[in-house]
N, C-alpha and C positions, 0 to 999 in steps of 0.2 A: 504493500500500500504506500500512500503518499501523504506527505502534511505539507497543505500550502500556508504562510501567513503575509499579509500585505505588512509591511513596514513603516511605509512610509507614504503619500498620496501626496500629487502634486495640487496647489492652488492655482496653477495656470492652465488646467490640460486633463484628463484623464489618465496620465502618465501615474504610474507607480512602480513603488521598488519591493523586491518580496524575495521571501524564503521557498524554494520548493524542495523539501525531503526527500527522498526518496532511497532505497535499499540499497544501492551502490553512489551515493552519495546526496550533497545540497548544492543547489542550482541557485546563483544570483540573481535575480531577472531584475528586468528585462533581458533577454539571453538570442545569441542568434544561435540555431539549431542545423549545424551544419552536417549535407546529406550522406548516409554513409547506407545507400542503396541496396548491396551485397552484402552486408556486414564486412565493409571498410569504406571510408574515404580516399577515393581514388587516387595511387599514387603515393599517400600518404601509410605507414605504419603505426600500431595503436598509440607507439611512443610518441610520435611526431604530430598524432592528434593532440592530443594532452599538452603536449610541450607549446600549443600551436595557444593556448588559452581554452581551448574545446574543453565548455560545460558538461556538454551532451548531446548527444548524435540522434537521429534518425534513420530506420531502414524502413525495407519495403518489405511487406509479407508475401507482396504474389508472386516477385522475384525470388524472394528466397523459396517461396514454397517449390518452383519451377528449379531453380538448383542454390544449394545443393537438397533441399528437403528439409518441413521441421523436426523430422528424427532425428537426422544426424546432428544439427543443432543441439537437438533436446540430449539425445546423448552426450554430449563434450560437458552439459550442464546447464545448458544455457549459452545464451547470444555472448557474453562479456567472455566468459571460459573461451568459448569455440574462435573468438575473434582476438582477444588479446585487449579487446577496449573496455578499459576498467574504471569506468563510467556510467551516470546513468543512460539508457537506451529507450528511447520510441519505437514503434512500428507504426506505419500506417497499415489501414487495415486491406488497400489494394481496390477502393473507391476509386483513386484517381487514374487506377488504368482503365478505368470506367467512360473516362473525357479522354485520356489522352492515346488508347489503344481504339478509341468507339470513332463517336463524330470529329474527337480533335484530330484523329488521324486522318480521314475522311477527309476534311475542306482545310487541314493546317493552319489552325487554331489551339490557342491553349488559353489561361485563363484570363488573360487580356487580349483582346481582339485590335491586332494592329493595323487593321484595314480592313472595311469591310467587302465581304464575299460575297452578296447577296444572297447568302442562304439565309433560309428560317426552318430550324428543326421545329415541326408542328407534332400534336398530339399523334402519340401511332407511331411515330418515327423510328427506323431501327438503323444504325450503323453498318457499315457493309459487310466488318470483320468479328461483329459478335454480336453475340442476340439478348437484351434486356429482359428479365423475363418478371412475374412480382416474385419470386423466391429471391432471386439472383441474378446471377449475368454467366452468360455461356461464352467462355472464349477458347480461344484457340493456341495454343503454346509458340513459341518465337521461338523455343527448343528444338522440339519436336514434332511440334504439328498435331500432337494430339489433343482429344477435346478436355476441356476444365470450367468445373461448373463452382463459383464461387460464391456464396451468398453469405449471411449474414451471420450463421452457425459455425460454417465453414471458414469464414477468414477467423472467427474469439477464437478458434481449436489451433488453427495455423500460427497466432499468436502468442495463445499459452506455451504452444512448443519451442516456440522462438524463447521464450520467457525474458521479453523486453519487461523494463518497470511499469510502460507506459503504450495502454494498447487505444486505437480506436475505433469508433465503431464502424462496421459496413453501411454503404449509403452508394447514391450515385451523385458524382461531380455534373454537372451539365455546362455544355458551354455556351460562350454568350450570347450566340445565335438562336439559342430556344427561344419559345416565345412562351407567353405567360400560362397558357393553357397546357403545354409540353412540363415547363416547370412544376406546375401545381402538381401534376398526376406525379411527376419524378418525387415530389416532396414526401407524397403521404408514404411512398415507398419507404422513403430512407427514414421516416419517422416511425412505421411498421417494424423496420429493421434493426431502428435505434433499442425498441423495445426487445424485437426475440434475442438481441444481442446480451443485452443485460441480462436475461434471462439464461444463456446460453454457459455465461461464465460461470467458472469454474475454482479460479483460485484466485489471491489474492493480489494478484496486479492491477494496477491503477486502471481506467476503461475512462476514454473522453469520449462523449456524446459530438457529434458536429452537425452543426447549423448551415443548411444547405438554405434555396430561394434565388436564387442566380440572383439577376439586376434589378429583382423587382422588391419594391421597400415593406408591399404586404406581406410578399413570403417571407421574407427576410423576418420579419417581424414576429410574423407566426411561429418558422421555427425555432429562432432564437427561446420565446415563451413557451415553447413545448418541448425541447429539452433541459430547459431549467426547471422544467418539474421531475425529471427523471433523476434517478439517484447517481449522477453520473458524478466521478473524481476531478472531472473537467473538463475544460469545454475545448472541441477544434471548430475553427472559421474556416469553410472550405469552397469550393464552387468557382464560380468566375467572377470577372470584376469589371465586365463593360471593356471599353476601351478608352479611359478615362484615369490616370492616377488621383485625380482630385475627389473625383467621384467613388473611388474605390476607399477613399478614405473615409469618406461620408456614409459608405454602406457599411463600412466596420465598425463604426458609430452607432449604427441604428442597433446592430445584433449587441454592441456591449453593455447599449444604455439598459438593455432585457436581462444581463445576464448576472446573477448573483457578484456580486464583490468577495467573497470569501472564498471562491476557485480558481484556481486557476485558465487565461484564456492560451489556447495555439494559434495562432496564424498559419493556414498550412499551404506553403508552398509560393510564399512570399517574403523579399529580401535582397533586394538591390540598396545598395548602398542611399541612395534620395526615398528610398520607402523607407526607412527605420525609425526615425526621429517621426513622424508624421503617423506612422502603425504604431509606435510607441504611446505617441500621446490623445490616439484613440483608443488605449486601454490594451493594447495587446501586453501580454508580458511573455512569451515566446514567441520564435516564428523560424523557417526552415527553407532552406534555395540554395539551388545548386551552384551560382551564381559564381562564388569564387575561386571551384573546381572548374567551373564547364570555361572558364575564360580563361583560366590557366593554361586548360590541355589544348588551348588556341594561340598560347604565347604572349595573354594578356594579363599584367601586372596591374595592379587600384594601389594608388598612392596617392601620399596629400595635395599632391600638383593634379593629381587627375589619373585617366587611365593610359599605361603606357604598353606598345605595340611590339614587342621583342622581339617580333619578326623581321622588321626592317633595320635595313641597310644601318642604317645613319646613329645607331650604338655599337657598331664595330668600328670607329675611328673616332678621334678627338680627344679633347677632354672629357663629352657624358660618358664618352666608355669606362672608362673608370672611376665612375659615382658609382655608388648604392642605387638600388632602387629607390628606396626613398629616406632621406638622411635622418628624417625625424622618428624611423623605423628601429625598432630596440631587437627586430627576431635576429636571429643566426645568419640569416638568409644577405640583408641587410647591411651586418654588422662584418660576414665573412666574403661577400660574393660583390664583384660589379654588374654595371650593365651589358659591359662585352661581353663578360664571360658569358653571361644567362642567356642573350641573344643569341650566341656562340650557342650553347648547348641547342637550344631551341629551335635554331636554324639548324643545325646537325643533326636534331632527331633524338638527341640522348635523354633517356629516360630520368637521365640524374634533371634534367632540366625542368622536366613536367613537375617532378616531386619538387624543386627548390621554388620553383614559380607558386606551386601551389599551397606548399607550405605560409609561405609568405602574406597569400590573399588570404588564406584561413585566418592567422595571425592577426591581419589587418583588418579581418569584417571583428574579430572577439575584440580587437580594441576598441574598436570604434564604438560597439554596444558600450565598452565596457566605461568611455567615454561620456557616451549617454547616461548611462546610472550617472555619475558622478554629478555631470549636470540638474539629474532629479534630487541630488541630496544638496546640491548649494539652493534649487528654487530656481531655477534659468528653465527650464522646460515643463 
């Protein structure tokens, strides 16, 4: 189980600073929840998370259930044994290959729409690569090709196995091209499912309800107030977000102002570096995005000047070549390596490169949270 307490509440914002308990440790929040998909953060070793500032990670259950299995997990003892991250651990409950194996894959869409498509997923609608059904969702293995039927029974059991601290519930993500009528019927699912889930578990790991309603402020609304009556340890914000960051802020707003103050909230699947301060002080106190891995294994470094390109040319000569990534930067990374060299690796292909790049933006997103607290304790946010 888990103990959350709020500490501290901001007077300018819905910002807060809080304690989250949990069986493999306590979590500072506001916290960024960096992705570790497989049971690891790509490129990185369990040492190198930790060392990185890493509170606590996330995986994936459908992924893991697909390989290696929650047996063999559940044999080693669990997620932290079999992985080496000895930390607390999340799963997601495998909702979001819901959106992003279904219609996100479909019209290449994820939960902010960066252009629109003119699609409109209406009532009925089914994805081309799996079939929604009210138990579950029917999909098809990216392994093996064989069939996998997931629902809401079936991912608590996948989880228990996993024996993360921190499970949540099955639902469906929809994207933002549903329309309202599409939405509502997805809702009552994931709110059906909210319940046999809870009902489903089995041991004492934590279980987050999440609050689905895509872009629209009555669903949103509703489900926020109907999982806050359920006995859930805490709440995930899930779904899409329009195509609007300002607007995505304001729909985080609506689900927080519903939701108990003595729980903990997730953000899930949100966290670029201009989201955090703004998700922070609409109440979120976690949140998880692959952000600082998936731009790594592209050659891109986040520093306090901006983001830098380590692909090009123009840091194998000069003087930036032998800068730091970023001078104000305290990791290893920073303190031992220049920009030739990283660029050097990067352009070369060498894996030491992906891991050094990556190490670094892990480093750089926990600071920056870890900047933000600070901020909540002087009163500035």
């Amino acid at each position: 189980m888990i103990e959350f307490s709020v500490r501290k509440k901001s007077k300018k914002s819905n910002a807060r600073l809080g304690v989250l308990k949990t069986p493999h440790g306590e979590v500072e929040t506001p916290c960024f929840v960096p992705v570790a998909t497989q049971a690891t953060v790509k490129t990185l070793s369990a040492e190198d998370v930790v060392n990185a500032g890493t509170q606590m990670v996330i995986s994936n259950a459908y992924h893991l259930h697909l390989r290696p299995g929650e047996k063999l997990i559940k044999s080693h003892g669990g997620i932290q044994k079999f992985s080496g991250l000895n930390l607390p651990v999340m799963t997601d409950s495998g909702g979001f290959q819901v959106l992003s194996l279904g219609f996100g894959r479909d019209f290449g869409i994820s939960k902010v729409m960066k252009y629109d498509t003119g699609e409109v997923i209406m009532k009925g609608a089914q994805p081309k690569l799996l079939k929604i059904t009210e138990d579950g969702v029917e999909f098809t293995s990216y392994v093996d090709g064989s069939k996998l039927f997931l629902g809401p029974k079936e991912s608590i059991k996948i989880q228990e196995g996993i024996g993360a601290d921190i499970m949540f519930a099955f639902d469906e993500a929809t994207v933002p091209t549903a329309n309202h009528e599409y939405t509502a019927e997805s809702l009552k699912k994931t709110h059906r499912w909210a319940d046999i889930c809870l009902k489903a578990k089995k041991t004492d790991q934590a279980l987050y309800g999440i609050v689905q309603g895509g872009k629209f402020k009555d669903l949103r609304i509703e489900s926020a107030k109907f999982i806050a009556t359920r006995p859930f340890d805490g709440f995930g914000i899930g779904g899409e977000y329009g195509s609007d960051k300002k607007k995505m802020v304001e729909m985080i707003k609506w689900v927080t102002d519903e939701l108990p103050e003595e729980k903990p909230r997730h953000l899930l699947g949100i966290g670029y570096l201009e989201d955090m301060e703004p998700v922070i002080k609409a109440g979120v106190d976690t949140f998880d995005c692959t952000v600082p891995t998936h731009y790594a294994r592209h050659g891109n470094a986040f520093t306090s000047k901006g983001k830098i390109d380590l692909t090009k040319t123009v840091w194998l000569s000069g003087k930036a070549s032998k800068e730091p990534l970023d001078p104000k930067c305290e990791c290893f990374v920073c303190q031992n390596h220049t920009k030739g060299y990283l660029s050097h690796l990067i352009r070369a292909h060498e894996i030491l490169g992906l891991r050094l790049v990556t190490f670094h933006n892990v480093y750089y997103f926990n600071n920056y949270v870890a900047e933000l607290r600070n901020k909540i304790k002087k009163g500035l946010i």
